[in-house]
C-alpha positions in Angstrom: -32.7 -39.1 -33.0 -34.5 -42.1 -35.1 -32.9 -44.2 -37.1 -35.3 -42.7 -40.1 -34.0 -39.4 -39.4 -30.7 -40.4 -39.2 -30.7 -41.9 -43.0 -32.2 -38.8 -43.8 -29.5 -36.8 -42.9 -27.5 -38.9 -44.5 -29.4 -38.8 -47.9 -28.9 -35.3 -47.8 -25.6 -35.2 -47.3 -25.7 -32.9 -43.8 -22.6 -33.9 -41.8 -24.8 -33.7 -38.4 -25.3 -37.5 -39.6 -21.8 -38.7 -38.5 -22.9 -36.5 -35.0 -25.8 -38.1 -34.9 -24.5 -41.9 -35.9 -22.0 -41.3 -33.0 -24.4 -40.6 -30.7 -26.6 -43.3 -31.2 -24.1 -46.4 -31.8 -20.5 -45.3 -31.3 -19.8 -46.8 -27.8 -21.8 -50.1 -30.0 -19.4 -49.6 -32.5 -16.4 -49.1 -30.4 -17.4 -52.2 -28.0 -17.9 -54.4 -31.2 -14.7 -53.2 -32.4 -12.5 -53.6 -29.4 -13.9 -57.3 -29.4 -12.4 -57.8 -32.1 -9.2 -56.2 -32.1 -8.4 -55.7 -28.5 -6.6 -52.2 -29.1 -8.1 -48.6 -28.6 -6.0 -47.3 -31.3 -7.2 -49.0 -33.8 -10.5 -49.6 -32.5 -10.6 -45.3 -33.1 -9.3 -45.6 -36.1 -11.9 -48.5 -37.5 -14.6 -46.3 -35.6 -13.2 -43.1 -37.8 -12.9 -45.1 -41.2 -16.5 -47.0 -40.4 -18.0 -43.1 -40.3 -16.1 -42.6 -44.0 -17.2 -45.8 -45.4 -21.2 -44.9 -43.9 -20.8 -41.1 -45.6 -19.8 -42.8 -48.5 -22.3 -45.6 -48.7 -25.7 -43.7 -47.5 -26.1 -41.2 -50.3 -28.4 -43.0 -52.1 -32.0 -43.7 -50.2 -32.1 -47.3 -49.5 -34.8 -49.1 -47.4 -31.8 -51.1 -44.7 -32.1 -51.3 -40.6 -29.3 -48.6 -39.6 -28.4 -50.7 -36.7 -27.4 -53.9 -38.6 -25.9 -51.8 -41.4 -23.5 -49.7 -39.3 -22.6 -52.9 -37.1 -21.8 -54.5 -40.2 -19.6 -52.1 -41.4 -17.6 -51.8 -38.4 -17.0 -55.5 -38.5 -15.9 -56.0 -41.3 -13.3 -52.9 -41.2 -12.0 -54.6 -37.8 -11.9 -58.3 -39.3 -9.9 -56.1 -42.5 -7.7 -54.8 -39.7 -7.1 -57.9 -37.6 -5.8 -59.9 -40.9 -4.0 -57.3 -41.6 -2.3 -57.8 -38.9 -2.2 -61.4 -38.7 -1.3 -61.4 -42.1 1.5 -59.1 -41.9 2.8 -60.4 -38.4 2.8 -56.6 -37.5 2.0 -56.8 -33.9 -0.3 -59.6 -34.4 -2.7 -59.8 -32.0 -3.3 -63.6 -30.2 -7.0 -63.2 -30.1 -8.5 -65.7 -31.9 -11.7 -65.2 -33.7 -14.9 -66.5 -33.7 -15.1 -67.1 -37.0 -12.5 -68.8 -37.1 -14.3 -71.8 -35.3 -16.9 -71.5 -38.3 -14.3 -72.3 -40.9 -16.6 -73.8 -43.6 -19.6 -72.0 -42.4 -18.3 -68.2 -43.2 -17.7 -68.5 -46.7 -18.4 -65.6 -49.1 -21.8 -66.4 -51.4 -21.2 -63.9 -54.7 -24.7 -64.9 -56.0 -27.4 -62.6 -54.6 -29.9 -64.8 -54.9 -28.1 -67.3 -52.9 -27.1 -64.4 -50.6 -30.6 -63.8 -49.5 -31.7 -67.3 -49.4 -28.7 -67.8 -46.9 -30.0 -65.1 -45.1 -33.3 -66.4 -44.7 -31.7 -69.7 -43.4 -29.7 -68.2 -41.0 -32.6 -65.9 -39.7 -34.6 -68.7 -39.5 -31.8 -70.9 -37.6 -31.4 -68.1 -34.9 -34.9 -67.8 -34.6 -35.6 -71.4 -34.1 -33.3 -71.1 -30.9 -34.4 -70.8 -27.2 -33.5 -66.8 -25.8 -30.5 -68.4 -23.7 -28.8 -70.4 -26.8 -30.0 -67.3 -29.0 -28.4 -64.8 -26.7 -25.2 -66.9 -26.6 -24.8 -67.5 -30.2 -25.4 -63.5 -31.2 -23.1 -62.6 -28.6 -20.2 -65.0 -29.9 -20.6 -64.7 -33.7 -22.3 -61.1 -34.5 -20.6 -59.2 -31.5 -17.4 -61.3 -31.2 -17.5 -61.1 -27.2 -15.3 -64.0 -25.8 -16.5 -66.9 -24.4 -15.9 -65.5 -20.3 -17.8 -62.2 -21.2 -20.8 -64.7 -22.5 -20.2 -67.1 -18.9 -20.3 -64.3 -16.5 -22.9 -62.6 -18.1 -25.4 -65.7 -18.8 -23.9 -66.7 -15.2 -22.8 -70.3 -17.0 -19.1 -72.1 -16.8 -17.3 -71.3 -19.9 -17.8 -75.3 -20.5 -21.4 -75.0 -21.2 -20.8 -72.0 -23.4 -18.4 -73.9 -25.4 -20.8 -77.0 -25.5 -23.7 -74.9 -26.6 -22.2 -72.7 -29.3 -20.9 -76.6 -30.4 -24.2 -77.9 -30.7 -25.4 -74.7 -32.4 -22.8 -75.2 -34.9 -23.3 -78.5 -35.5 -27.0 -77.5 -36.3 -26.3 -74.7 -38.3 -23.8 -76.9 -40.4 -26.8 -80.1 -41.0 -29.1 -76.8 -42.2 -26.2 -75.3 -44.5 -25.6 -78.7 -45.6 -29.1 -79.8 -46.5 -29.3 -76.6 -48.6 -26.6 -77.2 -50.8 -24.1 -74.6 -48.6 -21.3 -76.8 -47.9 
């Protein structure tokens, strides 16, 4: 099933949407999930809340990408899950994340005007990159995937992972800086 006719499922509130959302991006879900928490428990249970929070948030029509809208979703219930956890010391888990390498980068904008315009800068910035460096710096910062996933895959040492994503951050910072971002 589309994407179209997904959202239209949801706008009129059929439960075959959930079905349907599963089918199409739960093992996504689940694999962006797991990168980040590295437990299948609650990897399921993000996956199970991420379905609530999507019922709950597509009733009204809105013109989004479902893809980028369910993926963000299910990050940011992880990332609420991992600092729970590292927050709470409750079984903490030793993973670091990759945000946590873009300290002054990942800062929440509350202005939506800035918002979009922080888009468009970003968009632009991973646009602007060759495929290899573009492929790299997706898989680190928008699927979490840890720096040997992104070697073997790329077939690269981890070194040159590390010094790319580097670079790209260094970049990304001059941009953000030049903009009035940091």
């Amino acid at each position: 099933m589309e994407d179209n006719e997904i959202l239209t499922l949801f706008y009129e509130r059929d439960e075959r949407a959930i079905e349907e959302i599963m089918a199409r991006y739960g093992p996504l879900m689940r694999h962006v999930s797991y990168n980040i928490l590295n437990n299948n428990e609650d990897v399921e249970e993000c996956v199970s809340n991420a379905c609530l929070s999507l019922w709950n948030s597509l009733s009204v029509k809105q013109d989004i990408s479902l893809k980028a809208y369910v993926l963000k979703t299910i990050k940011n219930i992880s990332l609420d899950r991992y600092k729970y956890y590292d927050r709470e010391k409750r079984g903490g888990h030793d993973v670091p994340l990759p945000l946590d390498e873009m300290d002054e980068i990942d800062r929440k904008i509350d202005d939506p005007c800035d918002q979009i315009l922080l888009n468009d800068i970003l968009s632009d910035y991973i646009a602007s990159l060759s495929p290899e460096k573009k492929a790299i710096f997706v898989a680190r910062y928008w699927y979490f995937e840890s720096i040997d996933s992104i070697a073997q895959r790329q077939h690269i040492s981890r070194n040159k992972v590390y010094v790319m994503l580097h670079r790209c951050k260094k970049e990304l910072k001059k941009k953000l800086m030049e903009n009035g971002f940091l």
